[in-house]
C-alpha angles and dihedrals in degrees: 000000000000115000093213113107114238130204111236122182115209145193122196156126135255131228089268099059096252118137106248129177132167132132129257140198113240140152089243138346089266091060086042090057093038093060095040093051082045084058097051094258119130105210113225088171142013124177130180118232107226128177087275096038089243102174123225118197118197107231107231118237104262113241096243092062084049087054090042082050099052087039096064091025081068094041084056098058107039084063093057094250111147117266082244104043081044087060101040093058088045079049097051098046093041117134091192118075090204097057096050094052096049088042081048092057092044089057103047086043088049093044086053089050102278117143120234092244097059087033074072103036082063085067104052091155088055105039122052116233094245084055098054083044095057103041085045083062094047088055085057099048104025098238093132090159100040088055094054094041093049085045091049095053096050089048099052082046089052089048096046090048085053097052087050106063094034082058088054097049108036110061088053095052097040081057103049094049092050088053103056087037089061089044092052096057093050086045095051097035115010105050084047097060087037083058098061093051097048089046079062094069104045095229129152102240119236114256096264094034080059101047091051087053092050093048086048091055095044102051084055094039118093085252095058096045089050089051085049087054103050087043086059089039092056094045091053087044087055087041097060097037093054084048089065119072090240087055100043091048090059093036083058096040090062092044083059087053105051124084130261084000090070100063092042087057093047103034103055081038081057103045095042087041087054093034101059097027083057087055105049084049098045088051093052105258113143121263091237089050096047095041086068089045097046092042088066086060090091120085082191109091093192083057099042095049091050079048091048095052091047087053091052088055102048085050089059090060098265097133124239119266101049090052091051100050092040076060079068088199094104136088116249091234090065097049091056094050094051094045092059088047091053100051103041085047097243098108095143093051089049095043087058084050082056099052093050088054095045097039088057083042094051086053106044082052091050089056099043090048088050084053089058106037096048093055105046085049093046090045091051095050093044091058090050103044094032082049083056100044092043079047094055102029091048085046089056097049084054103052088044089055091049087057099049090050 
């Protein structure tokens, strides 16, 4: 490693959720992550300042190599190998740079009398809290291979859940862009050209032929491009507001309030909340130091501060359940389940009960939600495109009826 220092800028949140960014002097962007991560900030972004400012983000580790990863790292230890000479095969045979370089940087911590737990901790922007919580209880227990496999299998749950609701969101999307897309071609050269051939004959249009011609005319008039502007003007506006945390916590406070889209949004919070927070629990970590860890499970900030606040709660001796149910974000379903765990002693086991119900409602939302989202776009796109076609095709018998006579 090179001794030159080197000016990285970086972007971030601290453990307590709060936006923070600032540059720092290391030997390379791994050492500059390291000791951010040392100081409690998860790095989103780091880029090196150079003499022409030329930005280098650092790409993440997708979730399904660290599955991969957990998967292989349980198979290891069942069979008795070394937590290090584990890592340094997984290393060698490694696709991903990043991961290398940050498996590269466990072994050598764990060789100098790290644990594996805090080997991981070191690597905040890689590992997911839940997961540093977990391994830190198998250095305590021992279970090395029960903490990867339990981590595998939430993991390949997570990636599947993903998968899921992208699934449910992207063909109707994709089909509504191509749509419009399609439309706006025959509005802005087709009609035009149409236009011409129609002014020939001398006809008067029908009505729809002559409000596509009139929509034709505005979206290349001075008045349409400056409507366009201020459309993309107001996108990028949106764009950069939902890219602040005040944004973002707005932005995720209407997502809780819209239909169908709401239960998608609690549902898979819940399941993941109950699914990690089961396993931390089931592996022998403390209730107040897996609440922290399983709190980080939401994407929605609206969710995970009611969750916060909950947390906070169940650390000052209030119990679980009634914390959980004065947050008001879960389903009543779920607050029954974990009372009763709660009370007979068996809340992991419960939690996990949690997660499966969750995990079937979760998907039952995401396809109603598909039912309803798939017609009204398909409707949508049929009256547009049906409006352009009835305008042409009328046109044309027009015009076919002014020759005959």
């Amino acid at each position: 490693m090179s001794d030159t220092m080197v000016r990285f800028r970086y972007e971030g949140e601290t453990v307590e959720g709060e936006e923070v960014k600032g540059e720092i002097k290391a030997a390379s962007s791994l050492a500059a992550r390291n000791e951010l991560a040392l100081n409690g900030t998860r790095v989103s972004k780091l880029t090196e300042r150079k003499g022409l400012n030329v930005e280098i983000t650092k790409k993440g580790v997708p979730l399904i190599d660290i599955m991969h990863f957990c998967r292989q790292m349980a198979s290891f230890m069942r069979a008795g190998v070394p937590v290090t000479d584990a890592m340094g095969s997984l290393r060698d045979d490694c696709d991903n740079k990043e991961l290398v370089v940050v498996l590269d940087d466990m072994i050598q911590l764990i060789g100098t009398g790290s644990t594996v737990g805090d080997a991981a901790a070191r690597h905040a922007d890689v590992f997911p809290p839940y997961f540093v919580a977990i391994i830190r209880s198998a250095d305590l227990t021992g279970r090395m291979d029960r903490a990867f496999d339990e981590l595998h299998r939430y993991i390949k749950r997570d990636v599947a859940l993903r998968k899921q609701v992208r699934k449910a969101l992207i063909y109707p999307m994709i089909l509504m862009v191509v749509s419009l897309a399609v439309v706006a071609i025959i509005v802005v050269f087709v009609i035009p050209r149409f236009a011409e051939f129609f002014e020939g004959f001398g006809a008067e249009l029908p009505l729809p032929t002559r409000i596509l011609m009139a929509i034709a005319d505005f979206v290349q008039s001075t008045a349409g491009l400056i409507t366009l502007g201020v459309i993309v003007a107001l996108i990028i506006g949106f764009v950069v507001t939902i890219n602040t945390r005040k944004g973002r916590l707005w932005w995720h406070g209407v997502l809780l309030k819209m239909p169908l889209i709401n239960k998608v949004i609690v549902y898979s919070s819940t399941e993941r909340f109950a699914r990690v927070l089961g396993v931390l629990l089931d592996s022998g970590v403390p209730l107040s130091d897996a609440l922290p860890s399983a709190s980080d499970c939401s994407n929605n900030l609206v969710f995970k501060g009611r969750l916060d606040e909950a947390t906070q709660l169940v650390m000052q001796g209030s119990g679980f359940a009634e914390p959980m149910a004065e947050a008001d974000i879960f389903p009543n379903t779920m607050l029954q389940m974990i009372k009763v765990g709660e009370e007979t002693g068996e809340l992991a086991a419960q939690l996990d009960n949690v997660a499966g119900f969750f995990n079937d409602e979760l998907d039952y939302a995401v396809d109603k939600m598909t039912e309803w989202f798939e017609p009204i776009m398909i409707i949508f796109i049929g009256v547009v495109v049906g409006f352009v076609a009835l305008a042409m095709v009328s046109a044309m018998y027009g015009i076919y009826g002014q020759v005959e006579l």
